[in-house]
PLY file of the C-alpha trace (Angstrom):
ply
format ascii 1.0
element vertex 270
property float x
property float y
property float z
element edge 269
property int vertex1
property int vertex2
end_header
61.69 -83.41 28.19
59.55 -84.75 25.70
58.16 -82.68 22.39
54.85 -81.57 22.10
53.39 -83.12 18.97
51.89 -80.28 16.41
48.35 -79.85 16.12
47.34 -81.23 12.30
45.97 -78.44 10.04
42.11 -78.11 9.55
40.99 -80.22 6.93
39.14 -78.57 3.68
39.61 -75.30 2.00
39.84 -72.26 4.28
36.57 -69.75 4.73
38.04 -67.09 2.46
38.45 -69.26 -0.35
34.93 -70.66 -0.58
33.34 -67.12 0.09
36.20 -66.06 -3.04
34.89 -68.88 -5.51
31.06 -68.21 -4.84
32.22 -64.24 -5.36
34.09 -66.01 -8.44
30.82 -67.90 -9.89
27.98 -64.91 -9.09
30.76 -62.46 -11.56
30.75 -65.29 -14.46
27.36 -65.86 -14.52
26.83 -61.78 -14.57
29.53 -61.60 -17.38
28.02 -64.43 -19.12
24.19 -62.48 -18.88
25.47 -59.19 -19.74
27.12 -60.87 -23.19
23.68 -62.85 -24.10
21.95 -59.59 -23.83
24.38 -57.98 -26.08
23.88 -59.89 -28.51
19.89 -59.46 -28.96
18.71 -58.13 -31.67
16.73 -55.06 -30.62
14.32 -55.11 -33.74
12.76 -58.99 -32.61
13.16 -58.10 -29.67
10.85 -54.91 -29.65
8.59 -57.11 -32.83
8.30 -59.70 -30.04
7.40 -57.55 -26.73
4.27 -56.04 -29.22
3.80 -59.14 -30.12
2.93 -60.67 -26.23
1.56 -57.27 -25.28
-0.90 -57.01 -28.00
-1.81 -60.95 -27.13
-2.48 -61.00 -23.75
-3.06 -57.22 -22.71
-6.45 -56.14 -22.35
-5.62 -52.56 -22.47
-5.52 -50.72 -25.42
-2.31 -48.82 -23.24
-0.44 -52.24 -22.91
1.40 -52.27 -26.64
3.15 -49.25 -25.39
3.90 -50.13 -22.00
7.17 -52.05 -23.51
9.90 -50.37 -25.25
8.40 -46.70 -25.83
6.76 -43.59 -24.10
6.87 -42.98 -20.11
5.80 -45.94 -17.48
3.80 -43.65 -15.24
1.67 -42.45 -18.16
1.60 -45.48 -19.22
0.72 -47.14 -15.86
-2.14 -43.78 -15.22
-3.50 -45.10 -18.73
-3.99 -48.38 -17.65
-5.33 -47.82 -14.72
-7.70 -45.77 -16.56
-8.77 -48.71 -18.74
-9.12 -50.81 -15.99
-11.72 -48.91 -15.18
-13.55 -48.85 -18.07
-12.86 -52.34 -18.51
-14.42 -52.99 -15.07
-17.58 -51.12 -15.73
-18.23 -52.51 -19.17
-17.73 -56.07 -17.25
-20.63 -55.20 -15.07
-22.56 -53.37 -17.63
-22.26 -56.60 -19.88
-23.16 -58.54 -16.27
-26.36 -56.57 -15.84
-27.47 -56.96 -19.51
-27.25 -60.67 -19.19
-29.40 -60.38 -16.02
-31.76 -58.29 -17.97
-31.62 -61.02 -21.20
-32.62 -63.70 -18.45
-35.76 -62.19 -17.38
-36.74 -61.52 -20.46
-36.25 -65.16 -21.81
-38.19 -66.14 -18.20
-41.07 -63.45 -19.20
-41.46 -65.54 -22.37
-41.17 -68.88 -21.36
-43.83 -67.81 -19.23
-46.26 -66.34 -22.03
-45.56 -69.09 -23.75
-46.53 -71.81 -21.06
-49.48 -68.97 -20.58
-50.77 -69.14 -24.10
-49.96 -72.93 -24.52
-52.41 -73.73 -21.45
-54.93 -72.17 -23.07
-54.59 -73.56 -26.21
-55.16 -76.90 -24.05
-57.80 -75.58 -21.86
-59.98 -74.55 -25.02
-58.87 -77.93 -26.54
-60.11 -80.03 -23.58
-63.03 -78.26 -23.05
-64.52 -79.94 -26.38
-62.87 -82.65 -25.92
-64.35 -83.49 -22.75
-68.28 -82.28 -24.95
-67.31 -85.21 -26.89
-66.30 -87.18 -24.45
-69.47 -87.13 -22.30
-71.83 -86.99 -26.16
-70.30 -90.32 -26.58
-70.86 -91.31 -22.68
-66.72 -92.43 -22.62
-66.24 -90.87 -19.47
-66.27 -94.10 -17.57
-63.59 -95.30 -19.90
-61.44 -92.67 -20.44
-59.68 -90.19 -18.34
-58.27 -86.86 -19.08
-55.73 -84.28 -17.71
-54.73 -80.92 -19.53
-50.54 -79.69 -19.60
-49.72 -76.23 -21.14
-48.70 -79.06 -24.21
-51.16 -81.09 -24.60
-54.40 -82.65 -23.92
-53.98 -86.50 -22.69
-56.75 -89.31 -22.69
-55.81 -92.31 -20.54
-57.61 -95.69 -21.09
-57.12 -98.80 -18.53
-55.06 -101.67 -19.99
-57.71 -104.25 -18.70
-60.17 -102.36 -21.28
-57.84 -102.83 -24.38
-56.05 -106.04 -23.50
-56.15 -109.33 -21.88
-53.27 -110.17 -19.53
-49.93 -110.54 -21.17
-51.42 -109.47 -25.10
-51.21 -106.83 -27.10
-54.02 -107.98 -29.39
-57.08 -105.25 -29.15
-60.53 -106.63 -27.19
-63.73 -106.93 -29.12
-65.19 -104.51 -26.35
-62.16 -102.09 -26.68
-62.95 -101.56 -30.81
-66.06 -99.50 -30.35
-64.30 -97.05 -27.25
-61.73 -96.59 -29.92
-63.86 -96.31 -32.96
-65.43 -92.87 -31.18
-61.80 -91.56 -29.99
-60.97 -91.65 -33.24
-63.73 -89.43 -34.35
-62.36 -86.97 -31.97
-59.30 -87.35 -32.94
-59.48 -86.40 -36.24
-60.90 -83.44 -35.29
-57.28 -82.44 -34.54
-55.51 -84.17 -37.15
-53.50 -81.49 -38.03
-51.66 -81.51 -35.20
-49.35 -84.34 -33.40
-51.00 -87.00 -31.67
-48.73 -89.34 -29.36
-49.80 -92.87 -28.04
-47.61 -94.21 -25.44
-47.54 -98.10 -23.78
-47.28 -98.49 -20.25
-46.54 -101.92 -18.27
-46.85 -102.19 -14.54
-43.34 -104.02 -13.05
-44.50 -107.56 -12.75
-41.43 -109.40 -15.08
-43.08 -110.99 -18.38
-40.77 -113.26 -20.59
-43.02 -115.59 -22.93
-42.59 -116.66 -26.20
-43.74 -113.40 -27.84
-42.63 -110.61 -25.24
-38.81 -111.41 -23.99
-39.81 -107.64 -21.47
-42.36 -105.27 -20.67
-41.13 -102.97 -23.11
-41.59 -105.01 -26.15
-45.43 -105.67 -24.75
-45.98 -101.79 -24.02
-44.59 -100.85 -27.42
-46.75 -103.75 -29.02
-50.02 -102.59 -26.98
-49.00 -98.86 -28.38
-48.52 -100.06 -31.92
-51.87 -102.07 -32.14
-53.70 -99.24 -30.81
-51.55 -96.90 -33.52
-52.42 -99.47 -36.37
-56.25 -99.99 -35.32
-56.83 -95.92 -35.61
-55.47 -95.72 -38.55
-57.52 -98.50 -39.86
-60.49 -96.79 -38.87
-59.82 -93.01 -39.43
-58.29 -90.97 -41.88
-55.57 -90.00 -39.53
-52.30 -88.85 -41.24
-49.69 -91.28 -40.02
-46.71 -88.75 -40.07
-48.54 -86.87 -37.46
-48.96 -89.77 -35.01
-46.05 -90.88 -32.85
-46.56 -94.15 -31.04
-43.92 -95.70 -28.05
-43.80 -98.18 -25.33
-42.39 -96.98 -21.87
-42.50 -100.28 -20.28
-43.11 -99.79 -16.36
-40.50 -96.84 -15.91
-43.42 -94.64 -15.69
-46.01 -95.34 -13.27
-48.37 -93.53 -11.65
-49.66 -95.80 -8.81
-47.88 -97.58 -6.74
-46.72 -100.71 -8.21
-47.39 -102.85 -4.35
-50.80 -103.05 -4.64
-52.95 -104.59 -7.06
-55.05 -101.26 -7.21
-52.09 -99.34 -8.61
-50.87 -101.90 -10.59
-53.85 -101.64 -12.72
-53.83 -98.01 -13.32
-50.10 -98.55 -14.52
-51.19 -100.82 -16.73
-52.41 -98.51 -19.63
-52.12 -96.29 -23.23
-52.25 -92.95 -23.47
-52.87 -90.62 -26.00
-51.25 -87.17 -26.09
-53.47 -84.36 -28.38
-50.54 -81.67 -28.89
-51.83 -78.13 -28.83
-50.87 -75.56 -31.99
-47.95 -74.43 -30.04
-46.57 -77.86 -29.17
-47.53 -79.72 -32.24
-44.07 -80.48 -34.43
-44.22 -82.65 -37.41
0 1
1 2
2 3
3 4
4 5
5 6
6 7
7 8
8 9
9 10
10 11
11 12
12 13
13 14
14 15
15 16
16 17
17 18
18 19
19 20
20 21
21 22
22 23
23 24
24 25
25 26
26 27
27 28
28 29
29 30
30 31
31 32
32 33
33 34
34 35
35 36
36 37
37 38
38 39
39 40
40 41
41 42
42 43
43 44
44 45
45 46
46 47
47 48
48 49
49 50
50 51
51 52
52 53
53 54
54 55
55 56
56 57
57 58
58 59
59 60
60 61
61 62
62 63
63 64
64 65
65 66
66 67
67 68
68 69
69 70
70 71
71 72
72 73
73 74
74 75
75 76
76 77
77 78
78 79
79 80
80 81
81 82
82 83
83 84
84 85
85 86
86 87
87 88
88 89
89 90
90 91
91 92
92 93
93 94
94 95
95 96
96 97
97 98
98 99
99 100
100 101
101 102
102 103
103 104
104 105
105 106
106 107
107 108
108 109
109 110
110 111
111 112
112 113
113 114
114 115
115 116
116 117
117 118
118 119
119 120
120 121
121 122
122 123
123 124
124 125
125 126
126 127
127 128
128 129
129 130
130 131
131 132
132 133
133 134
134 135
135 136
136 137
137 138
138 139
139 140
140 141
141 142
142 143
143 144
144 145
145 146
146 147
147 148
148 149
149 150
150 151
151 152
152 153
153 154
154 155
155 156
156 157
157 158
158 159
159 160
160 161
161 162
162 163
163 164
164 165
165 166
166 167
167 168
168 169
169 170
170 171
171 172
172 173
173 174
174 175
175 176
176 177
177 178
178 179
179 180
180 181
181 182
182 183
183 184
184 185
185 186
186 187
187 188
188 189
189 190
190 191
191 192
192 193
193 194
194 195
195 196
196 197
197 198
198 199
199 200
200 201
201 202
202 203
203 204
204 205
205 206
206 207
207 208
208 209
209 210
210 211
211 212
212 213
213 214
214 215
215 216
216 217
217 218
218 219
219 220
220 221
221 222
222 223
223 224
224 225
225 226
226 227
227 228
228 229
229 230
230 231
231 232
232 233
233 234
234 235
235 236
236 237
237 238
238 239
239 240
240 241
241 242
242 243
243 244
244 245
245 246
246 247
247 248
248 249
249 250
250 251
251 252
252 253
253 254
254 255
255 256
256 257
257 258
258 259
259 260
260 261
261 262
262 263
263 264
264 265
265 266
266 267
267 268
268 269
């Protein structure tokens, strides 16, 4: 009768010897732990706990809450601070509310006086105006910053210049009288374009021919008036600000213009 061959051993290490070596491993590494923290030196170590609590605690509790006294009083302390530290947080919340307001209260008052200051200014402004029969000629609006005279670009230049009409001199000879009525103050003239593309050999853009309309009108005041210079700003905007539609040939031409800005004694800064 034939033999029965053996069965052939499991392969690999049996169950109870990987469960021993893991067993094995977790003591070392609790050995090894126990030693390192043997060897600290209490002093640092108690310098250094201060040290982080003191950093990033925002109790006054949480330098002791390391190393010394009892963690329930401890913990009872902080939550004690916590709530102190909550209410001043909304306190602090509520005052900058409070600060807001206020600083919307004066913004206000100050828009409030401002627009008077302009109101009062216009009102004599548009006297003069109609004394010197420019209301045809020149048009006016009022902001809480200034007062603002607009004149038509077809009064003060030909197409494509920037060198003053004959008829425009005279218009500008009796805004100047006006003018230095406020000459203490600042006095802006601006240069506006409609959006038709100019390139010649003079203007390479609209904004070189705005901010030459705005300087010739700038130089020709002064020529004329004894305007302090350092109070008179002059600019060209080119056609980024219209105020017509720049489709029709209507609103072209009222995009085509100067304007000068009368500051109030609030706005005026020079």
């Amino acid at each position: 009768m034939a033999k029965r061959p053996q069965d052939e051993p499991p392969k690999g290490a049996p169950a109870w010897q990987s469960t021993f070596a893991d067993l094995m491993n977790l003591l070392l590494c609790f050995f090894v732990l126990l030693f390192s923290m043997s060897t600290v030196d209490a002093q640092k170590f108690q310098i250094i706990a201060a040290s982080f609590s003191q950093t990033f605690s925002i109790f006054d509790a949480g330098s002791n809450s390391i190393g010394e006294g009892m963690l329930i009083g401890n913990g009872i302390s902080q939550l004690t601070e916590l709530d102190n530290y909550i209410n001043e947080v909304g306190k602090m919340a509520e005052n900058a509310q409070t600060e807001w307001e206020e600083m919307d209260d004066i913004q206000s008052e100050v828009q409030e006086v401002g627009l008077q200051q302009s109101e009062a200014m216009a009102e004599k402004i548009e006297e003069a105006l109609a004394e010197n029969e420019l209301q045809n000629e020149v048009e006016m609006q009022v902001t809480a910053q200034y007062v603002q005279l607009t004149m038509k670009g077809a009064l003060l230049f030909d197409s494509g210049s920037a060198e003053l009409r004959e008829e425009a001199k005279p218009v500008l000879d009796k805004i100047g009288l006006i003018l230095e009525r406020y000459a203490e103050g600042t006095i802006e003239i601006e240069g506006h374009t409609d959006n038709i593309p100019i390139s010649t050999s003079r203007f390479a853009s609209n904004n070189e021919l705005s901010g030459s309309r705005a300087i010739s009108v700038f130089d020709y005041l002064l020529s004329v008036t004894n305007l302090d210079p350092a109070h008179i700003k002059n600019a060209g905007r080119g056609e980024y600000v219209p105020v017509a539609d720049n489709s029709t040939a209507e609103g072209r031409a009222k995009n085509r213009r100067v304007e000068i800005r009368i500051y109030n004694d609030l706005s005026s800064v020079n």
